[in-house]
DRENVO-499328 format. One record per atom (N, C-alpha, C): residue number from 1; y, x, z. Coordinates in pm, whole numbers. Example, Ala and Ser with C-alpha at 12.3 -4.5 7.8 and 13.67 -1.06 7.14 Angstrom:
BEGIN
[site 1,[-569,1319,780]]
[site 1,[-450,1230,780]]
[site 1,[-330,1320,780]]
[site 2,[-225,1285,708]]
[site 2,[-106,1367,714]]
[site 2,[3,1290,787]]
This chain:
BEGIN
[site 1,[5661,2919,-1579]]
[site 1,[5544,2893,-1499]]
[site 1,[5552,2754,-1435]]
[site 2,[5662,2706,-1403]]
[site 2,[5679,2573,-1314]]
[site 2,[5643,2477,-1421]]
[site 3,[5702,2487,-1552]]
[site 3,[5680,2356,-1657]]
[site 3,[5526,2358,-1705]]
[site 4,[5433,2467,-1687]]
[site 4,[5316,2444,-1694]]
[site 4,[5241,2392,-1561]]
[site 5,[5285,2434,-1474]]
[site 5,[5222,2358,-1333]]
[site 5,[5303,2222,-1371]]
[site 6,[5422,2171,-1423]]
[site 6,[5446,2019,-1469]]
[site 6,[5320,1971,-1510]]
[site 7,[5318,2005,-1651]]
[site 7,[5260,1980,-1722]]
[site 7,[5103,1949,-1739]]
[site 8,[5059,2001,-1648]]
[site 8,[4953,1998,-1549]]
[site 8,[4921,1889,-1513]]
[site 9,[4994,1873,-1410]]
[site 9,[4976,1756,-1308]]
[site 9,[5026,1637,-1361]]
[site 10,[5075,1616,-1458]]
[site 10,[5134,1515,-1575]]
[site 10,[5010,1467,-1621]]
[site 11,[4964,1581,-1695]]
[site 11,[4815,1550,-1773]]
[site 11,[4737,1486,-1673]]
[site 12,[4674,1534,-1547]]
[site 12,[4573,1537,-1435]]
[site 12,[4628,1371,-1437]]
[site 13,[4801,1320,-1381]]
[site 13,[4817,1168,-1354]]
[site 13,[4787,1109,-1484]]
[site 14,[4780,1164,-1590]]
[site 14,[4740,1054,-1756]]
[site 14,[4593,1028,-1741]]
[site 15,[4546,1139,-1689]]
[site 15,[4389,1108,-1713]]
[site 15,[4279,1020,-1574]]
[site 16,[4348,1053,-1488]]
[site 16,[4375,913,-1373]]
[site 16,[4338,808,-1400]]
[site 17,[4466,792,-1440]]
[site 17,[4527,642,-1468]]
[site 17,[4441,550,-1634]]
[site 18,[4400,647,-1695]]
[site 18,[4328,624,-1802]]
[site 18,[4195,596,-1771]]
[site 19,[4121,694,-1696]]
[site 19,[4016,653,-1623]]
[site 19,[3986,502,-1526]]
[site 20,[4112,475,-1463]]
[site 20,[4112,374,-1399]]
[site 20,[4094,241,-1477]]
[site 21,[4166,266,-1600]]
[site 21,[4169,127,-1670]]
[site 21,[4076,62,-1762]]
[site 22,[4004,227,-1780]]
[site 22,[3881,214,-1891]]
[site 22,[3736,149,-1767]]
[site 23,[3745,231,-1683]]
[site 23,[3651,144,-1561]]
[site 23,[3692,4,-1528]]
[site 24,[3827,-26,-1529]]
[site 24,[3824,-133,-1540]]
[site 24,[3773,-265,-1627]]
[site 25,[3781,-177,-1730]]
[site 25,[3717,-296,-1886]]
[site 25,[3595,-264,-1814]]
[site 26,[3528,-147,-1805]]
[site 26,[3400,-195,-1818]]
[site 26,[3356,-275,-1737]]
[site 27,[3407,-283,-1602]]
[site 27,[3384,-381,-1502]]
[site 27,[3361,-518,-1549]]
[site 28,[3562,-548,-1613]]
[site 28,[3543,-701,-1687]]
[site 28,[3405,-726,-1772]]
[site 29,[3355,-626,-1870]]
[site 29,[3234,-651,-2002]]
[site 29,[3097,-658,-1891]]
[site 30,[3094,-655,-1792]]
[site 30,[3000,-621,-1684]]
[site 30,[2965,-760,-1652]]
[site 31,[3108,-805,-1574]]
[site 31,[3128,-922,-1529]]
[site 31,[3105,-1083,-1648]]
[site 32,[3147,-1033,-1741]]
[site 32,[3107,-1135,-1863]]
[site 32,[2994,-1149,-1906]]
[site 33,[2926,-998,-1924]]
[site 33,[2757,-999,-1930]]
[site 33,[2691,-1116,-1845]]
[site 34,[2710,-1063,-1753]]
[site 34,[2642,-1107,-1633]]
[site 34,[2664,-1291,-1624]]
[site 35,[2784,-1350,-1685]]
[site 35,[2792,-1461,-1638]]
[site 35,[2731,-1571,-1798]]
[site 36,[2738,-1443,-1923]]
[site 36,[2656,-1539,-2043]]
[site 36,[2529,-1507,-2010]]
[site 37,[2461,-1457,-1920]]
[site 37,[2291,-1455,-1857]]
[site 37,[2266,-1548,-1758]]
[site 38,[2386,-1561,-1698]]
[site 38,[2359,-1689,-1621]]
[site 38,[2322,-1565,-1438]]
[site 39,[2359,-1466,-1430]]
[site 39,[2315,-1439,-1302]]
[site 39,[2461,-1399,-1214]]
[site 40,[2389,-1483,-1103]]
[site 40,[2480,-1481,-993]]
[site 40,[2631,-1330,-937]]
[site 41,[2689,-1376,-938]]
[site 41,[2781,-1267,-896]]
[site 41,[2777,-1189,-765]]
[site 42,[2748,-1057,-783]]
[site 42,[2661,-1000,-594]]
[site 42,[2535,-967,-645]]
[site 43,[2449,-1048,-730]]
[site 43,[2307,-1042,-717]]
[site 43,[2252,-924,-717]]
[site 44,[2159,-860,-589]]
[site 44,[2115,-754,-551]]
[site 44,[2005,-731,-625]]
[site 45,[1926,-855,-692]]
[site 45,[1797,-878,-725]]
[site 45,[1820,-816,-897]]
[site 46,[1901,-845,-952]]
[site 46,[1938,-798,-1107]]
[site 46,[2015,-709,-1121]]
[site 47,[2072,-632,-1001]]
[site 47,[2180,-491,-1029]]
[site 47,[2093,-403,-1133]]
[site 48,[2181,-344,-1198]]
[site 48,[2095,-256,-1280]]
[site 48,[2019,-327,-1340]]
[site 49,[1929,-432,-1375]]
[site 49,[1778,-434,-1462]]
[site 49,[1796,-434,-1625]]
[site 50,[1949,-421,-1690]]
[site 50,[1971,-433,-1787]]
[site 50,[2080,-274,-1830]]
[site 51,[1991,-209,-1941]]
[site 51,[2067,-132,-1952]]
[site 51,[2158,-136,-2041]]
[site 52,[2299,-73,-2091]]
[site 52,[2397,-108,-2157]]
[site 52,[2372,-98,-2264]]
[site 53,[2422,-181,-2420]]
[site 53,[2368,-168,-2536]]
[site 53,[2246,-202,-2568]]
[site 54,[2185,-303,-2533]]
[site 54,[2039,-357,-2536]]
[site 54,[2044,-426,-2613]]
[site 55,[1981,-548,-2658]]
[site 55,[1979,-692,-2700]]
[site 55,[1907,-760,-2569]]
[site 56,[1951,-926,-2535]]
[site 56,[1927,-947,-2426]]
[site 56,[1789,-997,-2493]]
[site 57,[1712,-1016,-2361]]
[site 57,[1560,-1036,-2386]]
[site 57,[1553,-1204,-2353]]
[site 58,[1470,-1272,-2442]]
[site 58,[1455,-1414,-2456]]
[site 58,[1367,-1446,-2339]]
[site 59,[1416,-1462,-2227]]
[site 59,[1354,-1459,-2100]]
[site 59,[1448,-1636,-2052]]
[site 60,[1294,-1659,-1926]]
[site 60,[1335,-1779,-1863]]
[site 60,[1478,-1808,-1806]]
[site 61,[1564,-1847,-1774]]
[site 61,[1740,-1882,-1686]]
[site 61,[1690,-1845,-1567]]
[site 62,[1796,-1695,-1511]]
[site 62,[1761,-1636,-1366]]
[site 62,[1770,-1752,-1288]]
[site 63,[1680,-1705,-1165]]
[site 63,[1657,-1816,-1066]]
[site 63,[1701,-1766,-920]]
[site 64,[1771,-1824,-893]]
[site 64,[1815,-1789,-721]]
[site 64,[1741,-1720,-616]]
[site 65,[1762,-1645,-586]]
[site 65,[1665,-1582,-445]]
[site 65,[1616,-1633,-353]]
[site 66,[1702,-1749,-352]]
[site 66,[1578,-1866,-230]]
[site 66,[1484,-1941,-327]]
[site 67,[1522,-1974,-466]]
[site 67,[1432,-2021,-563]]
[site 67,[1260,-1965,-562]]
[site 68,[1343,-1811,-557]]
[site 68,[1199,-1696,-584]]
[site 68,[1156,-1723,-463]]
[site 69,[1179,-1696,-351]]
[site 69,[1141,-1707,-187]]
[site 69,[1077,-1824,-180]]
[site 70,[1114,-1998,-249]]
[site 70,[1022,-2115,-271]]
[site 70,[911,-2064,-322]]
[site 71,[939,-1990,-433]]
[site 71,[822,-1978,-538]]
[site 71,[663,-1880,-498]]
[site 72,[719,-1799,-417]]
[site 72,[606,-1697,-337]]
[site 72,[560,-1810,-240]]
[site 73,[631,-1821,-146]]
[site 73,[583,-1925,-23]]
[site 73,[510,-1941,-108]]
[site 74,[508,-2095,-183]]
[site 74,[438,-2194,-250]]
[site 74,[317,-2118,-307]]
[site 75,[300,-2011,-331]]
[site 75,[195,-1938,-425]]
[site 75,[92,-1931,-309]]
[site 76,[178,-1869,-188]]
[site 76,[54,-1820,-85]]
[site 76,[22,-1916,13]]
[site 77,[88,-2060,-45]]
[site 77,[28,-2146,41]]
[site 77,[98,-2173,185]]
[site 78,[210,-2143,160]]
[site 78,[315,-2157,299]]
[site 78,[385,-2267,289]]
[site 79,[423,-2329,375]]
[site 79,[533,-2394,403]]
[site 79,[659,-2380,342]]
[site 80,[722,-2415,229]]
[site 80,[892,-2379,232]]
[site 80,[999,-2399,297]]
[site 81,[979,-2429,413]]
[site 81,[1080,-2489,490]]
[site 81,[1181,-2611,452]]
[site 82,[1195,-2689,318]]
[site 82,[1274,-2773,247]]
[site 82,[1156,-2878,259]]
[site 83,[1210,-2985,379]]
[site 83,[1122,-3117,292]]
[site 83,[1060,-3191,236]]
[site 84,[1129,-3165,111]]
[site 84,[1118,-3250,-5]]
[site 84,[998,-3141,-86]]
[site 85,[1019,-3033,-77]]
[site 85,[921,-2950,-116]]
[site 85,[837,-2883,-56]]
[site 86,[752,-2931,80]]
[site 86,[661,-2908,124]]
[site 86,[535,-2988,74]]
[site 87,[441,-2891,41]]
[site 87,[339,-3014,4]]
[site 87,[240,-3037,150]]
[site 88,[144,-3118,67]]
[site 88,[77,-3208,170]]
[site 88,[1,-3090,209]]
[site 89,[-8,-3087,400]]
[site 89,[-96,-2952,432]]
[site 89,[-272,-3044,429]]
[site 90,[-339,-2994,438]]
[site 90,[-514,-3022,474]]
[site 90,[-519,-3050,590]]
[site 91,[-609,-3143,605]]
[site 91,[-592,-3202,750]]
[site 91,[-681,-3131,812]]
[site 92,[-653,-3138,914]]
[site 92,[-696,-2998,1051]]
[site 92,[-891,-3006,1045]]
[site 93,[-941,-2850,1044]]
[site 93,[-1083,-2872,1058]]
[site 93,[-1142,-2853,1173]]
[site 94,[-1239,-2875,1246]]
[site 94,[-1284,-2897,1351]]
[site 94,[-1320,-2737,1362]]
[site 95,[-1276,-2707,1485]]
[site 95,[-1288,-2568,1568]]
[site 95,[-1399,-2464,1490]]
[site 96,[-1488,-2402,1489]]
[site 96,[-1611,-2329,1466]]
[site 96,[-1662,-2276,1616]]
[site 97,[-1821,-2324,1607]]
[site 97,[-1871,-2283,1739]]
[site 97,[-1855,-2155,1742]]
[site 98,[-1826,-2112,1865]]
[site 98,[-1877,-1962,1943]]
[site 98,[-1984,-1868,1866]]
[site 99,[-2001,-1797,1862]]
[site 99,[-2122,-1681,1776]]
[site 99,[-2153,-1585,1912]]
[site 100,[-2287,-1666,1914]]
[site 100,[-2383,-1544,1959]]
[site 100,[-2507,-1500,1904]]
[site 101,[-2475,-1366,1920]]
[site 101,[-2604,-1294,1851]]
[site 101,[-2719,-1377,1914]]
[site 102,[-2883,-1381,1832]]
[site 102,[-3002,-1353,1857]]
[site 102,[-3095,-1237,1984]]
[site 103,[-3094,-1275,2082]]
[site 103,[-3126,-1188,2166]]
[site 103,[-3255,-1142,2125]]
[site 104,[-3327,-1014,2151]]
[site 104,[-3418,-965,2060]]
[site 104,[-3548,-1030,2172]]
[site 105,[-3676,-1054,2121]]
[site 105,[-3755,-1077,2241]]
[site 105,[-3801,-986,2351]]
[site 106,[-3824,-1027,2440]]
[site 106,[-3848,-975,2524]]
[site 106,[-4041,-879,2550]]
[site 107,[-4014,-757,2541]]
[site 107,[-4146,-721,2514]]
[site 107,[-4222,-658,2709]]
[site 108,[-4311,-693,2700]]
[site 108,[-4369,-646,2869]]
[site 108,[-4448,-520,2818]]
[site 109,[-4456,-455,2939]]
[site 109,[-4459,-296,2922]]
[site 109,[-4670,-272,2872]]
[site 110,[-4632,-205,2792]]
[site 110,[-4779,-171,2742]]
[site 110,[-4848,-306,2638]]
[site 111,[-4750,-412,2634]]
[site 111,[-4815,-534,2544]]
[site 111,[-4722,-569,2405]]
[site 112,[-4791,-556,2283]]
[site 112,[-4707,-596,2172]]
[site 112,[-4731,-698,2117]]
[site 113,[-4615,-819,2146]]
[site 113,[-4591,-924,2099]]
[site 113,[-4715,-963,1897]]
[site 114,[-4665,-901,1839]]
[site 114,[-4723,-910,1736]]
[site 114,[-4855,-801,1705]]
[site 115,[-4998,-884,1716]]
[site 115,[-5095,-757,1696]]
[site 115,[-5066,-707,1558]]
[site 116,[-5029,-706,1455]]
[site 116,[-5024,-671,1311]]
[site 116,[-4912,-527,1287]]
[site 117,[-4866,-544,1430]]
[site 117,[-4744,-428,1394]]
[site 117,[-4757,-301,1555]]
[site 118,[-4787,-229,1423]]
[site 118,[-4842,-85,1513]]
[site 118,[-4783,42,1549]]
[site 119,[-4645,128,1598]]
[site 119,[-4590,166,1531]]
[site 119,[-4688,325,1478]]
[site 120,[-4573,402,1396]]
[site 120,[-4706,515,1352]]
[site 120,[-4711,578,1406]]
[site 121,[-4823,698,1441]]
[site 121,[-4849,785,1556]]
[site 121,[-4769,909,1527]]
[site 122,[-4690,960,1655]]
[site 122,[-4692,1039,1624]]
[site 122,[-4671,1206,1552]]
[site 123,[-4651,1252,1478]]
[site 123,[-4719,1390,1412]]
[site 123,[-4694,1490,1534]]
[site 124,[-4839,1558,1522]]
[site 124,[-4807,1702,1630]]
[site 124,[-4656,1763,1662]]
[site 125,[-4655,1804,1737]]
[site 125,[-4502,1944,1712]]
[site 125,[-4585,2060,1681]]
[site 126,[-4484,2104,1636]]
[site 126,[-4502,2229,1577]]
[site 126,[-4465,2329,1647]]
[site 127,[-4508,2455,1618]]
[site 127,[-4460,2593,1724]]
[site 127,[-4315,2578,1682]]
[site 128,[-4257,2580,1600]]
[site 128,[-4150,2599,1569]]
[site 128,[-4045,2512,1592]]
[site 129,[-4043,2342,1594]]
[site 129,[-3997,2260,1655]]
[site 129,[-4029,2250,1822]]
[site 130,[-4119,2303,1901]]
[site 130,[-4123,2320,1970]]
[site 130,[-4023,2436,2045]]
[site 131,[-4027,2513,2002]]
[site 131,[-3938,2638,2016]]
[site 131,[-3744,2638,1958]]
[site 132,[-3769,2527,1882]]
[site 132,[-3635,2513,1887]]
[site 132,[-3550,2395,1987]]
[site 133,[-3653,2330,2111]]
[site 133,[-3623,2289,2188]]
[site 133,[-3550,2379,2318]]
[site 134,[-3548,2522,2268]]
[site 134,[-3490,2556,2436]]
[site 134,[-3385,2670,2331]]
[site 135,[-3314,2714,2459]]
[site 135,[-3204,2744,2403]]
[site 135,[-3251,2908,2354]]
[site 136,[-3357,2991,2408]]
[site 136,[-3362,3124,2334]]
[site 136,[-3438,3102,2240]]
[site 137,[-3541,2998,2211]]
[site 137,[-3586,2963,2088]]
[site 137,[-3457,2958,1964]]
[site 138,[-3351,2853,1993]]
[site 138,[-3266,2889,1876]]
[site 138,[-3216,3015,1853]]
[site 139,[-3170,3100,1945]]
[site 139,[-3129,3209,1988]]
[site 139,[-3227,3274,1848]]
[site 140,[-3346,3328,1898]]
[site 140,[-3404,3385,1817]]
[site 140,[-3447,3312,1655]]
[site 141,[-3419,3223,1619]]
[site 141,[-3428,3179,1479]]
[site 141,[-3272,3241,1421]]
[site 142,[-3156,3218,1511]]
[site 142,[-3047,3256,1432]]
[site 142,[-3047,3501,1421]]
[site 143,[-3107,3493,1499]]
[site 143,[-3147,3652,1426]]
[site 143,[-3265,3635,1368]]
[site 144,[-3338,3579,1317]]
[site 144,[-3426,3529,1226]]
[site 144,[-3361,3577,1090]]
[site 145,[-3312,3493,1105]]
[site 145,[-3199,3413,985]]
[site 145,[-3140,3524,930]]
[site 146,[-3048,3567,1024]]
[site 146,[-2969,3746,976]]
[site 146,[-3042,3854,917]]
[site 147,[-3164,3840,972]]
[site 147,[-3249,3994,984]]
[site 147,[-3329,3913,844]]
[site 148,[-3395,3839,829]]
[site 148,[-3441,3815,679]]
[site 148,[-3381,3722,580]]
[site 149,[-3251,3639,606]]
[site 149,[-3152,3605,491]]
[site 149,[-3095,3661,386]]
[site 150,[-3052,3621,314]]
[site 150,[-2983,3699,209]]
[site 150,[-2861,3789,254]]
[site 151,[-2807,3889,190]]
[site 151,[-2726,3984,246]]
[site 151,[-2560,3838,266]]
[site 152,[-2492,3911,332]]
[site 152,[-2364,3824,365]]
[site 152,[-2235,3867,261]]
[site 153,[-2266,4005,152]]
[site 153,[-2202,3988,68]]
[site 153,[-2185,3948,-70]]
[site 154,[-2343,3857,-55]]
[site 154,[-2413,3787,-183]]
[site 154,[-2386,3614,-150]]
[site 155,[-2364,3609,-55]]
[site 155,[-2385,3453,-18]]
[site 155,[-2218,3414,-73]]
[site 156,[-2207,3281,-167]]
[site 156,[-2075,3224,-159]]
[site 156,[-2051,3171,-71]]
């Protein structure tokens, strides 16, 4: 029983130590990849974007992260903070006046500014709009409603 618990833990340290070294190559083939592409060592921006066994893709020479960070600025019209690569800003435009609304005219009581505009008269009330002005008027339309609506186990 003891030379199989050896034997054991013999195997368990072979396969360790085998593991360790084979992660190791792949690290090195990782590290070589990475430096015939031309991208930086660390780079957070290309971890992963290439999966193993590919063919590499005929793409532009990676560009630095402050490169890309120039390259947005510059798109949206910012400042890059570098000098030499700021372009020329537009020279400053004169303020924009204040905005105020159109005040509407002023109409005096019983007189309309424009004779051509009349508004329309009007229409009677009705018993029924009349009655749905107070509160037992609605009252009685909603038992209206119950007492001659459709049944409540027909309605969706």
């Amino acid at each position: 029983m003891e030379q199989v618990v050896i034997i054991v833990v013999i195997g368990l340290i072979s396969l360790v130590n085998w593991l360790m070294k084979r992660s190791a190559e792949i690290r090195a083939e990782r590290r070589l990849e990475r430096q015939r592409l031309g991208i930086p060592e660390g780079d957070p921006y290309h971890e992963g974007s290439r999966k193993a066994g590919t063919p590499a893709d005929p793409s532009p020479p990676a560009m630095t992260p402050s490169a890309d960070m120039r390259r947005l600025m510059e798109a949206l019209g910012l400042p890059a903070g570098e000098e030499e690569d700021v372009p020329e800003s537009a020279p400053d435009l004169p303020p924009l006046p204040a905005f105020h609304p159109p005040t509407p005219p002023k109409l005096r009581a019983g007189k309309i500014k424009d004779p051509g505009f009349a508004p329309p008269p009007a229409p009677p009330a009705s018993p029924l709009a009349l009655a749905l002005h107070s509160h037992e008027g609605i009252r009685q339309a909603i038992v209206l409603r119950e007492i001659l609506g459709p049944p409540k186990a027909l309605t969706i």
